[in-house]
N, C-alpha and C positions, 0 to 999 in steps of 0.2 A: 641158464636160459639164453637163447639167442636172442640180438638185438631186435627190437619193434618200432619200429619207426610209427612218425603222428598217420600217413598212409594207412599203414598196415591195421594201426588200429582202430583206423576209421570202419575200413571194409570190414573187418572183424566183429565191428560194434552193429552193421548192417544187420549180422546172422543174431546179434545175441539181443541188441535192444529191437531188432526187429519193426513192431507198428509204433512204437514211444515213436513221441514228436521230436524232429530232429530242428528244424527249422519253418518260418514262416513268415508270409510277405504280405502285405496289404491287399484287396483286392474286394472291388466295387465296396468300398466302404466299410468293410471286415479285414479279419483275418484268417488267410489259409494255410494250415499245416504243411509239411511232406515229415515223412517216417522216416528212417533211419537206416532201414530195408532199402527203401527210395531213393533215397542218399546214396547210400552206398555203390547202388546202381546207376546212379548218375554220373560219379565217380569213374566208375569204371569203364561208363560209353566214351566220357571225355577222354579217359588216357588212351582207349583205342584211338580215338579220332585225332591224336596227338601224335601216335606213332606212325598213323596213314599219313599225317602229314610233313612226314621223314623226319620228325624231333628226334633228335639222339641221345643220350647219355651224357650228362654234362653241360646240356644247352641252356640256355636261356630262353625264355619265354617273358613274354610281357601282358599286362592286363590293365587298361585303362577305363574308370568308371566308377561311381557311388557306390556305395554296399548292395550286392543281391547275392541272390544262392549262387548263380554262374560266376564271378567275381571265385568264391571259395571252393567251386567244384571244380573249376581249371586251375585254379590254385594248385588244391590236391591232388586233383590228376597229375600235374607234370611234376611234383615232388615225387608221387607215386612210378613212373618211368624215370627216374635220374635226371629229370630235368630243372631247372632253377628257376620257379616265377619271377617276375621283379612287376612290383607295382609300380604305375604311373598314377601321381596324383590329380582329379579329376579337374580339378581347377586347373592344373599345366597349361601353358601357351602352345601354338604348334613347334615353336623352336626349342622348350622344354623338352614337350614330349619326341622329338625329335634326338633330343642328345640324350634324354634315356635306350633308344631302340638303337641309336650308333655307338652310345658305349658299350654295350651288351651285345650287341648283335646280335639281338634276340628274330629270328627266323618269323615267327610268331607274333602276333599279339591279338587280343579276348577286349574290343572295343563296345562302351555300353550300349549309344544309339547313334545315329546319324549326326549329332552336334557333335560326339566324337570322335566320329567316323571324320567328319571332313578336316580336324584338327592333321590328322593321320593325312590322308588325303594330301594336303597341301604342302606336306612334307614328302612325300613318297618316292618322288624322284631321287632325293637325299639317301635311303635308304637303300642301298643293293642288299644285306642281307636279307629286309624282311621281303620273305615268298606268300606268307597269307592273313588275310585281315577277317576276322571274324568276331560274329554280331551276337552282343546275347539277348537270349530269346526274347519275341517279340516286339525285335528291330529287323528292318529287311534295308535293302540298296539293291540297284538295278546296277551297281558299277560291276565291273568286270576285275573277277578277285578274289570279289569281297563274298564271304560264307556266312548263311545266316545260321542259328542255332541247329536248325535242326540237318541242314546237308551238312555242318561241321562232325554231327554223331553221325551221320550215315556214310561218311567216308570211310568211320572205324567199324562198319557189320563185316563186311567179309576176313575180316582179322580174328582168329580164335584168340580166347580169354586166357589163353596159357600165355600169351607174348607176355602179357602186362602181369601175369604173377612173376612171369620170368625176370620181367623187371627188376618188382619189390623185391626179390629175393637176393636182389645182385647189389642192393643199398646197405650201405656201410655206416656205422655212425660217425666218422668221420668225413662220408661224401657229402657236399654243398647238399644243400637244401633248398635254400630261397635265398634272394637278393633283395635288401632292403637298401634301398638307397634315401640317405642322409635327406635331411629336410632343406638342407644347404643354408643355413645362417648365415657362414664365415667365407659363402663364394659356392663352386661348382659341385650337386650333390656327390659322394663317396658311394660306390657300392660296396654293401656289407655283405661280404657271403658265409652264411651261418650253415653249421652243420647240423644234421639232422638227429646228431645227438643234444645237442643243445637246445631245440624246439622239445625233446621229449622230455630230457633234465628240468627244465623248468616249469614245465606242466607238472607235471608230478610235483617236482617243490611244491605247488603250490597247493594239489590235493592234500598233501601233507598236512597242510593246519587251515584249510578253506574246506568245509564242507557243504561241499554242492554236491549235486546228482542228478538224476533225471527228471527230477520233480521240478527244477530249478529252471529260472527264466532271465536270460540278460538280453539288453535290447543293442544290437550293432550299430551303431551311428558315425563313430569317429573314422577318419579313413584308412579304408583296407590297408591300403599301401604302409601305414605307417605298423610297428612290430607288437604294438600295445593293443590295436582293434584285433590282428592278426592271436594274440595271445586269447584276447576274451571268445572270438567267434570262430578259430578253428581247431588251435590247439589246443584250450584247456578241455572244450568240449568232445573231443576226443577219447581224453580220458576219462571224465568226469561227466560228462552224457547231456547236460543241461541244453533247453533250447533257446535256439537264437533267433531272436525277432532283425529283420533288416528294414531300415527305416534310410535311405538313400537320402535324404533331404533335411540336415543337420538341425534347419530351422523349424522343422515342424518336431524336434526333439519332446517341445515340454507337453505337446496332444500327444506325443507316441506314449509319453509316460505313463501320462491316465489312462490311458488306453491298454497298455501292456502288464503295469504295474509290475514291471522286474522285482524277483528274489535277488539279486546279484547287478548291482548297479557299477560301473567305472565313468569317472568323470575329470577332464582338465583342469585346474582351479577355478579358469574363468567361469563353467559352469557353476560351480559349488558358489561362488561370487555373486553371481545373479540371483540365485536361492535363497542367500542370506541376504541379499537387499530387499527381497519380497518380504519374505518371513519377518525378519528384524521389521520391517515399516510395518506391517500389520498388527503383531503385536504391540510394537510400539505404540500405536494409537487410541490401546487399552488405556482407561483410566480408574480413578476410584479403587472397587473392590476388584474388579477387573483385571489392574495392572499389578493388586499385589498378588493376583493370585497367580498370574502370568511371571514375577518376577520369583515366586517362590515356588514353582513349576521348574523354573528353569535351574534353581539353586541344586532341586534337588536331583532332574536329571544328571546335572555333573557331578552329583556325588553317585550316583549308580553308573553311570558311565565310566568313571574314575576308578571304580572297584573292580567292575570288567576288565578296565586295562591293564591291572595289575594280578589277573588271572583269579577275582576271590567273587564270592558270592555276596551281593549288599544282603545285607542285613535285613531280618524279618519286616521290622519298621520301617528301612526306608522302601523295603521291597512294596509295602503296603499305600505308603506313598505315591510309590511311583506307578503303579497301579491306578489310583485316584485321578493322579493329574494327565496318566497316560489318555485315559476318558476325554477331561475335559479338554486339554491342549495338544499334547505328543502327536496324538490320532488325525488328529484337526491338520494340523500344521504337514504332517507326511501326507496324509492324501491329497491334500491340496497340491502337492509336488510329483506325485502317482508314485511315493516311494514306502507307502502307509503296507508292503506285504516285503519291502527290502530288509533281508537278512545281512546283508553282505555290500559293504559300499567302500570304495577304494578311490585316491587322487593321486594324481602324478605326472607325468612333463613339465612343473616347474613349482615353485616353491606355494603350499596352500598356508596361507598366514596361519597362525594360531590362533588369534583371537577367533576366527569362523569357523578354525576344525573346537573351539574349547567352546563358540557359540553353541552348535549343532549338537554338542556333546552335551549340553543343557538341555535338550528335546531329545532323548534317549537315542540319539546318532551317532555312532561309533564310525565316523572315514578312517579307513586306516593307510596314512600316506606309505608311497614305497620308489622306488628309484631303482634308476638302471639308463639306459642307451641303445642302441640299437645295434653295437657292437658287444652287447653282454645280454642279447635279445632279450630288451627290453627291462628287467632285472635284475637285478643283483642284493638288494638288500628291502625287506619286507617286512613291515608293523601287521604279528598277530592277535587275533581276535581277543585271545590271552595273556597278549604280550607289549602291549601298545603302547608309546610313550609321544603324547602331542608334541608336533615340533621336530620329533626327530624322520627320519624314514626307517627305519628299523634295523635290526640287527642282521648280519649276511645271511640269503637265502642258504636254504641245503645243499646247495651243488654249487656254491659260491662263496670265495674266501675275500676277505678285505683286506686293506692296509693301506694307510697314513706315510707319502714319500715325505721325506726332510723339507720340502717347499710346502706341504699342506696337499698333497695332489692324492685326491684317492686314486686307489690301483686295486683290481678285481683280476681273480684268476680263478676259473673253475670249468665246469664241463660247458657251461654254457656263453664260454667265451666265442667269438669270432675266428673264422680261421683266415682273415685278412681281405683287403680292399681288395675287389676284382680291377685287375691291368694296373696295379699302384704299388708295385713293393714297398717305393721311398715310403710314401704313407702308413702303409701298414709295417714295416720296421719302425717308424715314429711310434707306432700307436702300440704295439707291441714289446716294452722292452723287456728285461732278462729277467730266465726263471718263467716264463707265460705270464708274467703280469701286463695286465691293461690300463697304460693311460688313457684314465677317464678324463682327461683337462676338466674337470673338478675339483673344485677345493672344500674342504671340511673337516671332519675330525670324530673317534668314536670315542664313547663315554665309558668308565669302567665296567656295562654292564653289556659293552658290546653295540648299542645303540648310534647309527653313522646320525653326522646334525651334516648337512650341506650347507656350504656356505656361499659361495658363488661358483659361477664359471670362470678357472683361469685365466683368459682371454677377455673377459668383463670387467674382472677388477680395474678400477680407475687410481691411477698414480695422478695426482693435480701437481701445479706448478712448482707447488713448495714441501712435493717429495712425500704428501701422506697419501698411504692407501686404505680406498672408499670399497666397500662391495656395494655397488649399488641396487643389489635388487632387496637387500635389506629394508630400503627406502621406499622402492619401490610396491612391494607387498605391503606395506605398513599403508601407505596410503592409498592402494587398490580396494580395500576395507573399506574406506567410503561407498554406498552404491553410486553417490553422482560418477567419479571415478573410472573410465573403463580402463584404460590404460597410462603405464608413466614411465617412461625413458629419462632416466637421469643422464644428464654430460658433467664432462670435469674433469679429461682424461688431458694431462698438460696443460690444463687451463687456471687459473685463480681459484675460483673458486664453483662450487656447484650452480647447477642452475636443472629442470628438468621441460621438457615435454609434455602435456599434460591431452589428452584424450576424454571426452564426459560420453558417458550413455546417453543416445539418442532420446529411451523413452524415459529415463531416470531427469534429464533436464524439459523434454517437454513443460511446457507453458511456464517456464522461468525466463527471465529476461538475462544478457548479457552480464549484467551487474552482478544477480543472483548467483548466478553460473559462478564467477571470480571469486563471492565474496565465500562461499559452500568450497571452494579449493584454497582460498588460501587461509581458511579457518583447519583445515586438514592437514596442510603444510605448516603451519604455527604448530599444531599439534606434532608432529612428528620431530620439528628442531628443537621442542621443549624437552625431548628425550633424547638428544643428540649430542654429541660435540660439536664445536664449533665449527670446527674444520671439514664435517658431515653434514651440516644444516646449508639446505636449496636457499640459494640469495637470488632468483629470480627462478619465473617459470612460464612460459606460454602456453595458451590454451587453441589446439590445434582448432580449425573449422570443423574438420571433419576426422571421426573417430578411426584409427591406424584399423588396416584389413587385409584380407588374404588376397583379395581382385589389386591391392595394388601395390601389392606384390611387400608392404610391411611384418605383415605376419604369415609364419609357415602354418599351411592344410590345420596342425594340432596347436597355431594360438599361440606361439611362442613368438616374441619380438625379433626381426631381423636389425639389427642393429646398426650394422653398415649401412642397407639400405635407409634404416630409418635418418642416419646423419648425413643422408646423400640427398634425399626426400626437401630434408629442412634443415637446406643448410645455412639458406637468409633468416631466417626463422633464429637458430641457434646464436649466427655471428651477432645478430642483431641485441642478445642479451649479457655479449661480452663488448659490445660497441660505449 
């Protein structure tokens, strides 16, 4: 059978799933469908309207903006002609998005509305490659250029629909595909150019032991741009047919939930974090018969969860159980979250503690964490429905192999690896070494059953003064578990001894005082050096004013701490608790 690209089978899915609902966007207070038929047609006006505007084979394209249907229709489209989207993340400065469209030299770029428009705008002169800026639908500008939705599809009518099969048919599963450029942590983002074998390899992987289908509903939130929303919202549904709700406004996440009630939920820890500080305080405020019945609810969810994970059916008993308490609590507790019809719940971009993935598994919650990059687009190793082991990320996907270098460095090689940094050989020889394995600069280790545990980021581990090495996000997750807690940066990296950072939730401290605040952290931090060694245990810690964020610039679009920045941020702050 000849190659199928994620394209090919979009438009293919047009003719077969037909009127099924492909996707859907809020509007006047609801929600409006488009079909798949629709889709697919939209698809196809876009990649005319891409080849009118002289895109070639092998270009780049760029798209800056929140989640909508245009966002993943120009997407498709210029995958579908040979071309290579690259997301800009919506948050970017103009000097950001600026060094996205000059490393690329993407011709192109699919800007959401006028606040983005003038980002672009103010960089433009900088730009000689890009020739056209265009708006997705219902955003206009009077500038002189700029295309709004609909003269962008009417540039491509006099073009017959044979260019763009002639296209698809000319895709390789080794040509580029898309451009995911790094969230940049460690300095200036990398562009990842992924083949379009490897978006279809891992879709699949994952039909393989995720049964979803058309029936199925996940809600888009996290950003396009990064390779993990791109997995939930273009490419698994490709295969796998399920609709996608696009919800552009990250914060109105927990109304979109009720509102959509996803079969199929993906979330970053910080999310699942938040869930368990609501859930956990409610219950908790049970008393009497109330809380034993709440604590033995919960006992017994994690024996039926537990049995799933090890692929067995629980037991008539506790199945009858768990039935009972499903009623009184399970039920409760998922709707309240809008996750009371989710089949299917996954976590991943950085370590989800245990205690909260073994919490939720007490309220019949199965998250199944899983891991990967965005030079192994987005996976590499996945906890099945029947295969789960808390704590670890699972055993290597189907079309991806693992292994443990002599330093502890995981290394991934399979179809769905990267075929290197665009304009960076050095880097991509670094990242590449022999045999097509992938340094992941990860550290960890897999369990006789196959099961990878992460342990840090190479590059994080902390060496202190007197020569021991700390991971500190061990630390850090451990006391993220508090809801006061939003975020902790541990230091210690050549210094004496540790000390950390410390970030509270805005509404999790509302109406406690100063004191309170301190005395709720460092009851947290006693708690965690009591499991500690010496030479691992925080001997001081500050508690920031204001909670680390994407606007300033400490955490990347998906929540992940920038670490440099954050030691650059506070850096009085820090000397001050080796002073």
């Amino acid at each position: 059978m000849s190659f199928e690209s994620i394209p090919q089978k979009i438009l293919r899915a047009g003719i077969e799933r037909g009127e099924t609902d492909a996707y859907a966007v809020r509007h006047d207070g609801g929600w409006v469908t488009t079909s798949w038929r629709a889709y697919a047609e939209e698809v196809t006006s876009a990649a005319r309207g891409l080849i009118a505007l002289g895109v070639e084979p092998g270009s780049p394209v760029a798209i800056l903006g929140a989640n909508a249907p245009e966002w993943v229709i120009f997407d498709v489209a210029a995958m579908a002609i040979g071309a290579m989207p690259a997301g800009i993340y919506p948050t970017s400065t103009p000097d950001e998005c600026a060094y996205v469209l000059q490393h690329s030299g993407s011709p192109v770029v699919l800007v959401q509305d006028e606040v983005q428009l003038a980002k672009i705008l103010e960089v433009r002169d900088d730009l000689p490659a890009l020739k056209h800026v265009v708006l997705m639908r219902d955003a206009s500008s009077d500038v002189d250029g700029v295309l709004t939705w609909g003269e962008f599809i009417e540039q491509g009518f006099p073009l017959s629909p044979n260019e763009v099969e002639d296209r698809l048919s000319a895709l390789g599963p080794r040509d580029g595909a898309t451009l995911i450029y790094t969230s940049g942590t460690t300095g200036r983002p990398k562009a990842v150019v992924l083949p379009h074998e490897a978006l279809v390899a891992t879709a699949e992987a994952i039909q393989s032991f995720i049964d979803v289908g058309v029936s199925d509903v996940a809600l888009s939130y996290l950003p396009l741009s990064h390779i993990a929303e791109q997995i939930v919202s273009i490419h698994t549904p490709a295969v796998m047919g399920h609709t996608i709700y696009y919800e552009p406004d990250i914060y109105r996440l927990a109304e979109s939930l009720k509102e959509v009630r996803p079969t199929a939920f993906f979330a970053v820890p910080r999310v699942w974090e938040k869930f368990y500080a609501a859930v956990s305080e409610k219950l908790g405020e049970a008393s009497g018969v109330k809380a034993a019945i709440a604590n033995r609810a919960l006992d017994v969810g994690r024996q039926h969860t537990a049995a799933l994970d090890r692929g067995e059916q629980p037991g008539a008993l506790l199945g009858i159980q768990f039935g009972l308490f499903d009623k009184l609590v399970y039920s409760k507790a998922k709707e309240a979250m809008g996750l009371d019809r989710c089949r299917f719940m996954f976590s991943s971009a950085a370590p989800l503690s245990p205690k909260i993935a073994e919490y939720f598994s007490g309220l019949g919650m199965q998250i199944l964490q899983l891991y990967g990059q965005s030079e192994c687009t987005g996976i590499c190793a996945f906890n099945e429905p029947d295969r789960n082991r808390i704590g670890s990320v699972g055993p290597a996907m189907p079309c991806a192999e693992l292994s443990i270098a002599e330093d502890g460095e995981i290394l991934i090689r399979g179809s769905n690896v990267f075929l290197g940094y665009l304009h960076n050989e050095e880097a991509t020889a670094e990242a590449l070494g022999g045999e097509g394995w992938l340094k992941s600069g990860d550290v960890g280790h897999i369990d006789d059953d196959g099961f990878l545990f992460i342990t840090d980021r190479k590059k994080d581990i902390i060496i202190t003064a007197g020569g021991e090495n700390v991971t500190p996000s061990l630390i850090e997750t451990a006391l993220q578990t508090n809801p006061l807690i939003a975020t902790v940066v541990v230091i210690g990296d050549q210094r004496p001894y540790l000390t950390a950072l410390v970030s509270v939730d805005p509404e999790a401290a509302e109406g406690m005082s100063d004191d309170e605040i301190r005395a709720v952290v460092q009851g947290a931090v006693d708690d965690v050096n009591a499991d500690s060694a010496r030479v691992r245990q925080l001997k001081k810690f500050v508690i920031l004013d204001d909670p680390l964020s994407i606007e300033g610039g400490e955490l990347t679009p998906t929540l992940k701490v920038k670490r440099k920045v954050v030691r650059e941020h506070f850096a009085d702050e820090i000397e001050a608790m080796y002073s």
